[in-house]
C-alpha positions as CSV (number, residue, x, y, z in Angstrom):
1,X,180.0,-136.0,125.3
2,X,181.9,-133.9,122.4
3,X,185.1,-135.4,123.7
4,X,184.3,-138.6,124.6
5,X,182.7,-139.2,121.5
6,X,185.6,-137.4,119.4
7,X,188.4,-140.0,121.5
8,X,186.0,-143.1,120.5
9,X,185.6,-142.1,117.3
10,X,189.9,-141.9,116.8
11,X,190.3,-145.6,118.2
12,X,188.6,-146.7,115.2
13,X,189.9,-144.8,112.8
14,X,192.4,-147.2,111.4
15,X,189.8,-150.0,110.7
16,X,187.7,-150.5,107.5
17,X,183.9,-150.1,107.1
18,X,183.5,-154.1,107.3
19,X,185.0,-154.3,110.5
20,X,184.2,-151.0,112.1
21,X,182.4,-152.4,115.2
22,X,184.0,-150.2,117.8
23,X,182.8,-147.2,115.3
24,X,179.3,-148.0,114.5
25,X,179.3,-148.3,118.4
26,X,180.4,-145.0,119.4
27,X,178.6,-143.5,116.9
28,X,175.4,-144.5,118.4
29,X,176.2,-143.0,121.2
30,X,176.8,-139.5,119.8
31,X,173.8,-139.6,117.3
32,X,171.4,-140.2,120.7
33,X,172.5,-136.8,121.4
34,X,170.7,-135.6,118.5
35,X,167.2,-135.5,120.0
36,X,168.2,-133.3,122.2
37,X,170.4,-130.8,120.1
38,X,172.6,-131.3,117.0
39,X,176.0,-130.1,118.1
40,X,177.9,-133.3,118.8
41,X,180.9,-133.1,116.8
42,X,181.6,-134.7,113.6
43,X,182.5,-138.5,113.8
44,X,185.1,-139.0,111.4
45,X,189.1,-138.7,112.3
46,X,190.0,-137.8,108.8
47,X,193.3,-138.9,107.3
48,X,195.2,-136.0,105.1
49,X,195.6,-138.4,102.1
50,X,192.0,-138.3,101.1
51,X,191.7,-141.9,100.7
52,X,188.6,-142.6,102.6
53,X,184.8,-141.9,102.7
54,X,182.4,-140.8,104.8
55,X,178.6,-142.6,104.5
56,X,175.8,-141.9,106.6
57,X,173.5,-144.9,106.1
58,X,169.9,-145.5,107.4
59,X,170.5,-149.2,106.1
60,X,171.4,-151.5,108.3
61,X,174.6,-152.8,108.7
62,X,174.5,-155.8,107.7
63,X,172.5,-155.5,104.4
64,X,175.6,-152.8,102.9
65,X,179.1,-153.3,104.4
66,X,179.9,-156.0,102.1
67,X,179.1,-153.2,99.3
68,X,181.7,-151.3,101.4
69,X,184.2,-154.1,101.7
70,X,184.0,-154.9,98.3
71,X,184.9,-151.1,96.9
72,X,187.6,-151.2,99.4
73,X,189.1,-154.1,98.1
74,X,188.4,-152.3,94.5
75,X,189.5,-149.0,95.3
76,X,191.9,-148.7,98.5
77,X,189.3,-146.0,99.7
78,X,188.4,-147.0,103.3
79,X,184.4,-145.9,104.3
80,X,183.5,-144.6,107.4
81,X,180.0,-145.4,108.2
82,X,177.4,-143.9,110.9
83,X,174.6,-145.7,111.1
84,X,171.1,-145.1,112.3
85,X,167.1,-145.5,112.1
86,X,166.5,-141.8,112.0
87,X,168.1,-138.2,112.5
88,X,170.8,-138.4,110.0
89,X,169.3,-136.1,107.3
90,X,168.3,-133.3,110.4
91,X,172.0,-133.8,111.9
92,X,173.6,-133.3,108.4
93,X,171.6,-130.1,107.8
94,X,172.4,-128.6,111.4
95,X,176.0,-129.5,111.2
96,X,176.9,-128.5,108.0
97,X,180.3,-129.1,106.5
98,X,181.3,-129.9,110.1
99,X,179.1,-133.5,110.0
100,X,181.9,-134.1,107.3
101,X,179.4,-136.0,105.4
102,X,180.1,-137.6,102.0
103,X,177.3,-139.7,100.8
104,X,173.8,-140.5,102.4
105,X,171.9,-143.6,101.9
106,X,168.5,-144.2,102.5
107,X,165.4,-145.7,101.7
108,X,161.8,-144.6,100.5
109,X,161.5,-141.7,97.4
110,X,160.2,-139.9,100.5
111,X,163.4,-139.9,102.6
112,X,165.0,-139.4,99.1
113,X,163.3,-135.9,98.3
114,X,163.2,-134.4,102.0
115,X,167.7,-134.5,101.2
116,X,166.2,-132.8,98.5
117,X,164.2,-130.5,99.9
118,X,166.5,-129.6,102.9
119,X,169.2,-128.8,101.1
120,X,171.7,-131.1,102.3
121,X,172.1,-132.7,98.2
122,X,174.6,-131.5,95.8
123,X,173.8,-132.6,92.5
124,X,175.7,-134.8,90.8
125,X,175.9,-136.5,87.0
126,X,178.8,-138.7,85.1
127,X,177.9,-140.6,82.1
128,X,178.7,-144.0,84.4
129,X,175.5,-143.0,86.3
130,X,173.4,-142.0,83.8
131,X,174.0,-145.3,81.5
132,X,173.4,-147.5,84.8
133,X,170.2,-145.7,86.3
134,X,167.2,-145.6,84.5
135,X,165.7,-142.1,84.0
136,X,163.0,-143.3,85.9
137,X,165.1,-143.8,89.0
138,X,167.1,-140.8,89.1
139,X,166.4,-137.4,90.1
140,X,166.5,-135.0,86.9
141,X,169.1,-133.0,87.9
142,X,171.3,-135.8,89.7
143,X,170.7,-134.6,93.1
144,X,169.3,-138.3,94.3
145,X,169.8,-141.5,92.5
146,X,168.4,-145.2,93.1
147,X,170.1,-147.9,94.0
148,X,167.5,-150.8,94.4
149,X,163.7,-151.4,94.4
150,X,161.6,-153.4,96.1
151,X,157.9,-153.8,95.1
152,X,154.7,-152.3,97.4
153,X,152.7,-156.4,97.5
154,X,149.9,-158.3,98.7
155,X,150.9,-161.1,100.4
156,X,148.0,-163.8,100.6
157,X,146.9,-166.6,102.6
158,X,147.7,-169.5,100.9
159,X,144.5,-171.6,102.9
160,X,142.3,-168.8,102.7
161,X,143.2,-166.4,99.7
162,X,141.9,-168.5,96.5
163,X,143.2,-165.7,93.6
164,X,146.4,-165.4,91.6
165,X,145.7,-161.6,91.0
166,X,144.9,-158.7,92.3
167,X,144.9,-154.1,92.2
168,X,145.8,-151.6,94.6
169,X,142.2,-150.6,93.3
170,X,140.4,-153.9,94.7
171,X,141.3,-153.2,98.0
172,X,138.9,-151.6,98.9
173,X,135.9,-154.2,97.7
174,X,133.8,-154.3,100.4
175,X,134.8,-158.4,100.1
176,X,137.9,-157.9,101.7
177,X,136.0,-156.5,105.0
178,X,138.1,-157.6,107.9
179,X,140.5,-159.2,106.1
180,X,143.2,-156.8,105.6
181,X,146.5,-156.2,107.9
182,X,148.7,-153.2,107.6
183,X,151.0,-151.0,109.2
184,X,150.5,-147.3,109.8
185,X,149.2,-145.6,107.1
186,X,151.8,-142.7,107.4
187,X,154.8,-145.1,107.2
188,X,157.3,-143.7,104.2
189,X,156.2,-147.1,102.3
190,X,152.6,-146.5,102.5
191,X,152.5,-142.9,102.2
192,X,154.3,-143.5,98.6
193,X,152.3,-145.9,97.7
194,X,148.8,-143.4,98.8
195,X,150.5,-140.8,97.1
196,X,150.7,-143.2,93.5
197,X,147.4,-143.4,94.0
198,X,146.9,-139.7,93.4
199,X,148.9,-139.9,91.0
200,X,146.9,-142.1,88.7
201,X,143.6,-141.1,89.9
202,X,143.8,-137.7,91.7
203,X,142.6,-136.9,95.2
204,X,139.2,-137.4,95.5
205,X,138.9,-141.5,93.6
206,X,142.3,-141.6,96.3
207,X,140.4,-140.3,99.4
208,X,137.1,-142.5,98.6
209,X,139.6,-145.6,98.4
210,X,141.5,-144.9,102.0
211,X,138.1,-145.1,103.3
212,X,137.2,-148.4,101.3
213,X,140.6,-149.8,102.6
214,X,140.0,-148.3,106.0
215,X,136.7,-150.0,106.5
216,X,138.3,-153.5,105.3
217,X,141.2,-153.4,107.7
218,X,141.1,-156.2,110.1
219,X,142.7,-154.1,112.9
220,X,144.4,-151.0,113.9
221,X,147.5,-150.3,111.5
222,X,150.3,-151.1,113.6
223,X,153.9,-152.7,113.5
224,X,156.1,-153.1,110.2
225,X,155.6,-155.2,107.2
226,X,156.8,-158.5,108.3
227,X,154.2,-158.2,111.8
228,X,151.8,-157.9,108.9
229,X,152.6,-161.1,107.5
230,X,152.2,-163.0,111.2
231,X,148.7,-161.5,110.8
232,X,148.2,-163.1,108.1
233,X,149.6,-167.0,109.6
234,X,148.1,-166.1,112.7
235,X,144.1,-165.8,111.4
236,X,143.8,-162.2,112.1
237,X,143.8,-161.1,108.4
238,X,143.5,-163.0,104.7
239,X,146.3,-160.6,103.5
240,X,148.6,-157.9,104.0
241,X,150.3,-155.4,103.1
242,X,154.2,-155.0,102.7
243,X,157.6,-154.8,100.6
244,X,159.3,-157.4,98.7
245,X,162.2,-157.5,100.6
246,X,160.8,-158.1,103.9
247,X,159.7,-161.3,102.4
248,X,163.7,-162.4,101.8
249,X,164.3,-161.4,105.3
250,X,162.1,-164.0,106.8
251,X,162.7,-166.2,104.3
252,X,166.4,-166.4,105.3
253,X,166.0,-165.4,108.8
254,X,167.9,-168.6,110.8
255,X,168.3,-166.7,114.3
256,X,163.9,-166.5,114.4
257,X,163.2,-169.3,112.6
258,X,159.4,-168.2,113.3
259,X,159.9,-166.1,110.5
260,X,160.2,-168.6,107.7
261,X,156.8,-170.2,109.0
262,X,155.1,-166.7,108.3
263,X,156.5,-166.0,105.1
264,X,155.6,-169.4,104.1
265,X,151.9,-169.0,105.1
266,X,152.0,-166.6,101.8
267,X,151.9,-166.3,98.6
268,X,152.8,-163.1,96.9
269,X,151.2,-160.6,94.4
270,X,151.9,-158.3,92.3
271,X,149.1,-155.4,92.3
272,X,147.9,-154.6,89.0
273,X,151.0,-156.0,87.5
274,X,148.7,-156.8,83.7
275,X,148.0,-153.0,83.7
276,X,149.9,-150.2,84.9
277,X,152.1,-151.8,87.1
278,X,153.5,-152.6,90.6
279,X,154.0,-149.6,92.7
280,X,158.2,-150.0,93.6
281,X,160.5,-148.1,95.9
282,X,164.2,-147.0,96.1
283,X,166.8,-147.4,98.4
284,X,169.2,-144.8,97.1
285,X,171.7,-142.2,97.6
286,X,172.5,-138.2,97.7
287,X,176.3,-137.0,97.5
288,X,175.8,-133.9,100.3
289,X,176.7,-130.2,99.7
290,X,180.0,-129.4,101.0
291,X,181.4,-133.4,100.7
292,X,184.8,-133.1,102.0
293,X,185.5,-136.4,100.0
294,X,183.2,-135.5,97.0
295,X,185.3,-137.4,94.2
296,X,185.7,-140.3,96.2
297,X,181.7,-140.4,97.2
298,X,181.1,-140.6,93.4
299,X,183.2,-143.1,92.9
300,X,181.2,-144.9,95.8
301,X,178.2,-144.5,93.9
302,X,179.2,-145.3,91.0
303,X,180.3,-148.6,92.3
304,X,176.8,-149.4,93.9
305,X,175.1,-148.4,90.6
306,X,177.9,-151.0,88.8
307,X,177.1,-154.5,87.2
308,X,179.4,-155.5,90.3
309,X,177.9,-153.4,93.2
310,X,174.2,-154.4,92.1
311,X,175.1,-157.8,91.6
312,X,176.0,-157.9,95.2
313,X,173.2,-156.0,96.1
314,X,170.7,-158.2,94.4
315,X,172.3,-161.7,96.0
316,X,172.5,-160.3,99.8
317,X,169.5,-157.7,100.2
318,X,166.3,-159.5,98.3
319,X,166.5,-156.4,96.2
320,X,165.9,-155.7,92.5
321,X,168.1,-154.2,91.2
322,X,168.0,-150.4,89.1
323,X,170.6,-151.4,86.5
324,X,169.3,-153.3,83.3
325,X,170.9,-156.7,82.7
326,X,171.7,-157.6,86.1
327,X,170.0,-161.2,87.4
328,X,167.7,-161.3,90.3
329,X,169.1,-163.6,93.4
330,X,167.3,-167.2,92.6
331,X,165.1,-166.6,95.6
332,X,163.8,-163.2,94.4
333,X,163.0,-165.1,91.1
334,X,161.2,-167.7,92.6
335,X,158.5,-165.0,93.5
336,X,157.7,-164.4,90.0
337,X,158.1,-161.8,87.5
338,X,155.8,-158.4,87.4
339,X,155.5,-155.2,85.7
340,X,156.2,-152.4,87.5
341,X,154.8,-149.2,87.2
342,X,156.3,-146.5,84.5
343,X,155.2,-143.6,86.6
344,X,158.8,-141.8,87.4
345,X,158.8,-142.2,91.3
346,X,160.2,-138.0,91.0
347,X,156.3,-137.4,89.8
348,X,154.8,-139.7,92.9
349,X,157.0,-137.6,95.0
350,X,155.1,-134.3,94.4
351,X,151.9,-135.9,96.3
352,X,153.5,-136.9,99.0
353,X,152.8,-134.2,101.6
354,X,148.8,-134.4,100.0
355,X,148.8,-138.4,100.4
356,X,150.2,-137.9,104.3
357,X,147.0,-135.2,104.3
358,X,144.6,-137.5,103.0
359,X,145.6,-140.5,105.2
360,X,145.0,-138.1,108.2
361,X,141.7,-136.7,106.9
362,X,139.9,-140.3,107.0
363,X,141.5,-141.3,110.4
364,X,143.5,-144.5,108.5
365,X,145.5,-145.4,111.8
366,X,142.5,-145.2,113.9
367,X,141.5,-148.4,112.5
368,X,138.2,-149.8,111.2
369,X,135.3,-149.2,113.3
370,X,136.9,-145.4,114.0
């Protein structure tokens, strides 16, 4: 496995980030190795000029390398990218410098901290950061910064839903019984937005509405945010709940054209968006400890957090963007605009491992009648 994966990796080591299909290949090859043990080598045939970087994403594909192409272009820096659903912050940490990790990119404040907290972030600041990320969005001491948000919504039945409105709070009326769809409750996206909650109303007002939200599920939380939204077009629930984004991926989703059908069965709203505001996520990044390309992962960053890089951002990924100024893509516009909450997502982050607690204490994924 070590050499195979080490030869694979070199037959790609001449192509850039957009094309690297042979890479992004062989690479998931090596990281399935990783549930097992975290000693497959490092991925990356690095040049001795320095001009490249090295990203591991948990974004898709798709949704960043024409971030990557475009800095390219920019910069002459070529990005190496490993790509995968889970295991990259654990195969960092147990490689060490040898994962020959530059930047990370992930989503969730969740995902965002646990760099954090396992001590695979080196803390970074420039002034071209700082003016582009809102304090709000950035770790204190640079060590994780956003790149997007996407907002935590209700999306409503557009036959059956008659209300323009609605809180996080209401959720758990007793008039929603058996009307609400939802994935597990311990997703990344739902434990942020239980651990808000606490936040702005402290553990026990938080506990007493899992239970009210509980009891109005219409089923067992299961699948991810868009299976929410079939719920909803099927008849199983009245609404559901689920990012932003997701919407803009059925929306625009040609190859299942099934998908358009659901997301069109909806309409979308803004929880408490006239008061303290819409709970939103990041997608963001960490610069690791020991970068062996640490300059040129800032200058990576600093391109995603530019009028340019969220621009792109904003157009391809149904994303808002962090930076100030920059336009919403017309198709995130037509969803409206919302308030979203002031709360700096660093403070949410502390009741995190408390919101995962309280989600297990009242049984949330065992469903209703549990």
């Amino acid at each position: 496995m070590k050499r195979a994966s080490m030869r694979a990796a070199n037959r790609c080591g001449g192509l850039r980030a957009a094309t690297r299909t042979c890479l992004a290949a062989t690479i998931a090859v090596a990281l399935a190795a990783t549930t097992l043990a975290f000693t497959a080598p490092a991925a990356f045939a690095a040049p001795e000029d320095g001009g490249e970087v090295n990203v591991y994403s948990y974004r898709q594909p798709e949704l960043i390398e024409p971030l990557f192409a475009r800095f390219t272009e920019k910069t002459g820096i070529d990005v190496n990218v490993v790509f995968s659903g889970k295991g990259l912050i654990e195969r960092i940490k147990q490689l060490g410098p040898a994962a020959q990790a530059d930047l990370l990119l992930t989503v969730d404040i969740g995902n965002l901290s646990r760099a954090v907290e396992e001590g695979i972030a080196e803390p970074v600041t420039t002034e071209t950061l700082e003016a582009a990320v809102p304090s709000e969005y950035r770790a204190e001491d640079g060590s994780w910064w956003g790149l997007t948000r996407r907002a935590r919504v209700v999306y409503a039945s557009k036959e059956r839903v008659d209300q323009d409105s609605i809180t996080y709070e209401e959720l758990a009326d007793p008039k929603w019984e058996g009307r609400i769809c939802i994935r597990s409750g311990q997703h990344v996206y739902n434990v942020a937005l239980v651990a808000s909650m606490i936040a702005h109303h402290g553990e026990e007002k938080t506990k007493e509405w899992l239970e009210g939200v509980k009891a109005n599920l219409a089923r067992k939380p299961a699948g991810n945010d868009r299976l929410q939204v079939k719920g909803v077009y099927a008849g199983e629930c009245d609404i559901a709940i689920g990012n932003t984004y997701y919407m803009g991926v059925m929306l625009t989703n040609d190859e299942e054209p099934e998908q358009k059908e659901w997301a069109n069965s909806v309409d979308i709203l803004f929880p408490n968006s006239g008061a303290r505001g819409t709970h939103v996520n990041l997608s963001g990044a960490v610069v690791v400890k020991d970068a062996p390309h640490k300059e040129n992962a800032i200058k990576l960053l600093e391109f995603l957090a530019s009028e340019e890089g969220q621009e792109v951002y904003a157009e391809m990924n149904h994303e808002y963007p962090v930076r100030e100024g920059v336009a919403w893509s017309q198709l995130v516009e037509s969803w409206g605009d919302f308030e979203a909450d002031e709360l700096p997502l660093q403070e949410i982050a502390k009741y995190r491992e408390r919101a995962s607690e309280l989600i297990d204490e009242v049984n949330f994924d065992e469903g209703p009648s549990s």
